[in-house]
N, C-alpha and C positions, 0 to 999 in steps of 0.2 A: 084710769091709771094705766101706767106701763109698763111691762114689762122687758127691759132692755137687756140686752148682751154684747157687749165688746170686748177690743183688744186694744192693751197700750205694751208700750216696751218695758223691763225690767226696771224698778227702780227703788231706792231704798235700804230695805231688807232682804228683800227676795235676789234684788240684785250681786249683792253682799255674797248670799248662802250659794248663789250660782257659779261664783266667783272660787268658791272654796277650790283648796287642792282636791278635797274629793268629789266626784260626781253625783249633782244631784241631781233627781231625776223630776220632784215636784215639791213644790211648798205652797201649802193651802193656809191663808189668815182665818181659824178659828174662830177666834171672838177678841174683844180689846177693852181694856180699861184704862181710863185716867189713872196718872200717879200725884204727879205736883209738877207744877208749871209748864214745860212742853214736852215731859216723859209719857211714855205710857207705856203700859203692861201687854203684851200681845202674847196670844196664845196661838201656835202654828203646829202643824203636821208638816215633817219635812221626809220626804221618802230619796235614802240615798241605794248608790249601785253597792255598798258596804258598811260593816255595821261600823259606826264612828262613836269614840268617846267625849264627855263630857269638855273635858282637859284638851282633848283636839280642837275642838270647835273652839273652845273660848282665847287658845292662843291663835287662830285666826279670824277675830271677831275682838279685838280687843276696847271697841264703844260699845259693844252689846254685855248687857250682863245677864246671864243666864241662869234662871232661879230654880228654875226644876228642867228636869230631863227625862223623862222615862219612854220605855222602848212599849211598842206594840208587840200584842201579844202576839196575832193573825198575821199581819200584814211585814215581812220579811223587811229588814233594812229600814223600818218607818218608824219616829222617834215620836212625840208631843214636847214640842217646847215652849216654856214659857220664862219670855225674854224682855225686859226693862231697857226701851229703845228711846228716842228723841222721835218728836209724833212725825220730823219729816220722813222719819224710816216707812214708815204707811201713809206716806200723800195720797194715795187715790183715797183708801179709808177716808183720810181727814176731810178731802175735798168734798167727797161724795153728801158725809155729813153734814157739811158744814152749811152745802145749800140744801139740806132736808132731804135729798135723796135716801133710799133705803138701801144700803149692802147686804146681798145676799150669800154671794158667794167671790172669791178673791181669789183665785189657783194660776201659781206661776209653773211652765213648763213651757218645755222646746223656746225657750227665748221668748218668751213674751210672757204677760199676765190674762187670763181671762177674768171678767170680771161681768157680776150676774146681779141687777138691783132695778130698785123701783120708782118710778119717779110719777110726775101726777098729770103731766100731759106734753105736747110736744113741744111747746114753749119750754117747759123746765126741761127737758131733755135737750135742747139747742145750748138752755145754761151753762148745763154742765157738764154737756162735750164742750163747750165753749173753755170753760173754765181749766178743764184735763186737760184741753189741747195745749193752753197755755203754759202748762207745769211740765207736758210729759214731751210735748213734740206734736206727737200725732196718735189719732183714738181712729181704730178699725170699728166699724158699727156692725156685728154678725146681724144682728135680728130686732127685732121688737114685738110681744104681744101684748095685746089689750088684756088686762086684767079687771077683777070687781074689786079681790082682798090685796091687801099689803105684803102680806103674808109674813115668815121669820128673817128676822136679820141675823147671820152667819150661823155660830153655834156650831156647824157640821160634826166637829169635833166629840159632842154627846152622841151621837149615833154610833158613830166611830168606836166609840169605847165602850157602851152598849154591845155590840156584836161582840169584843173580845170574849176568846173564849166559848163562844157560842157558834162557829165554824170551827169543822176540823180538821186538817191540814190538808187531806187530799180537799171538801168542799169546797175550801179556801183558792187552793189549785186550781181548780172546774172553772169557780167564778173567775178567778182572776184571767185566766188562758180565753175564756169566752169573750173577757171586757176587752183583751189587748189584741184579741184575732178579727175583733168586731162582728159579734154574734148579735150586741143590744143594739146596730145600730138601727137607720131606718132610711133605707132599705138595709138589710141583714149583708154581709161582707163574707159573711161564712154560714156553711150549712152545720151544725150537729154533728151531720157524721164525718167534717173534715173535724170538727174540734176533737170528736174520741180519737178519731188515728195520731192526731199529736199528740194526745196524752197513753195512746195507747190501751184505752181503755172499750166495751161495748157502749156501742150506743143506748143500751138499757141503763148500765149504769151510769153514765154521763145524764141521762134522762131524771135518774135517782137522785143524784147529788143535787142538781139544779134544784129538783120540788125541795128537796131539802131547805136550799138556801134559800130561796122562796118561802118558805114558811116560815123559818126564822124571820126575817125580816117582818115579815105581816105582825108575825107574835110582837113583835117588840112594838111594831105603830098600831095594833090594833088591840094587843092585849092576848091573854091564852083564849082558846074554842073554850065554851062550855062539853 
């Protein structure tokens, strides 16, 4: 099997939400369910530059209907919505599925989608860029790696809400300043002790905060230490 990662243009949904008066800065497709005939139920994280209301969105979205809304607790400006859309609102989703591909992950940002799934050998991946290119224009190909497991389709969202509340506002900081100064990349973008001087903080304790969130995270995938 494979492991693929690409890029297509906005389209949809995503397209939609980028579209808003207000800035948005990312919207990830969750998870999705069937409704009846060619609606379906999508569950999304959309992180905007300001907090937005219900009553905002929905008189700029007036095809979407929006069933729940609730705000993250951790993650500043970042909502959970789940929205009752027509399935072309997630054509890659649909596509992906529809020829047995697996969706992993769906994240719109800077203008484009990235998109992270599995398919079962280079033939089916020829498919169904074949099939994207058709629908969307054109599929940017970042990568592919050979896989054994299939592994999960989307969900991201459970993790996500898993952590609320279990970071605390400065931790939340550390991580976030680390991810956006590019401390996890690989090669590293930033050393440690550029990230304490933008936060102002010692290197001890910026050292602190990480094992912090690091442990949380472990505790949640692996359970508590005996």
């Amino acid at each position: 099997m494979l492991r693929i990662e690409f890029q297509i243009q906005p389209a949809g949904i995503s397209s939609k939400l980028f579209g808003l008066e207000e800035q948005v800065r990312s919207i990830e497709i969750d998870n999705a369910l069937p409704v009846t005939g060619d609606r379906i139920f999508l569950f999304l994280t959309a992180q905007f530059d300001a907090d937005v209301s219900e009553e905002r969105l929905a008189s700029q979205l007036p095809e979407t209907q929006i069933v729940d809304m609730a705000k993250a607790e951790v993650n500043q400006h970042t909502y959970y919505l789940g929205v009752i859309v027509d399935i072309s609102e997630a054509s890659v989703l649909a596509l992906l599925t529809e020829h047995r591909a697996i969706p992993h992950r769906i994240v719109g940002r800077n203008a484009h989608l990235d998109v992270i799934a599995t398919v079962r050998d280079w033939n089916h991946l020829k498919d169904v860029a074949g099939t994207i290119e058709d629908e969307h224009g054109s599929l940017e190909l970042v990568g592919t790696t050979q896989t054994e497991t299939i592994g999960f389709p989307l969900g991201g969202n459970k993790v996500k809400q898993s952590m609320s509340g279990k970071l605390s506002d400065k931790q939340l900081e550390v991580l976030e300043t680390a991810y956006r100064m590019g401390y996890f990349r690989v090669p590293q973008e930033v050393t440690a002790e550029e990230i304490a001087n933008e936060l102002d903080i010692s290197r001890s304790t910026l050292s602190e905060r990480l094992r912090r969130v690091e442990h949380n995270f472990c505790e949640l995938l692996f359970g508590p230490q005996e």
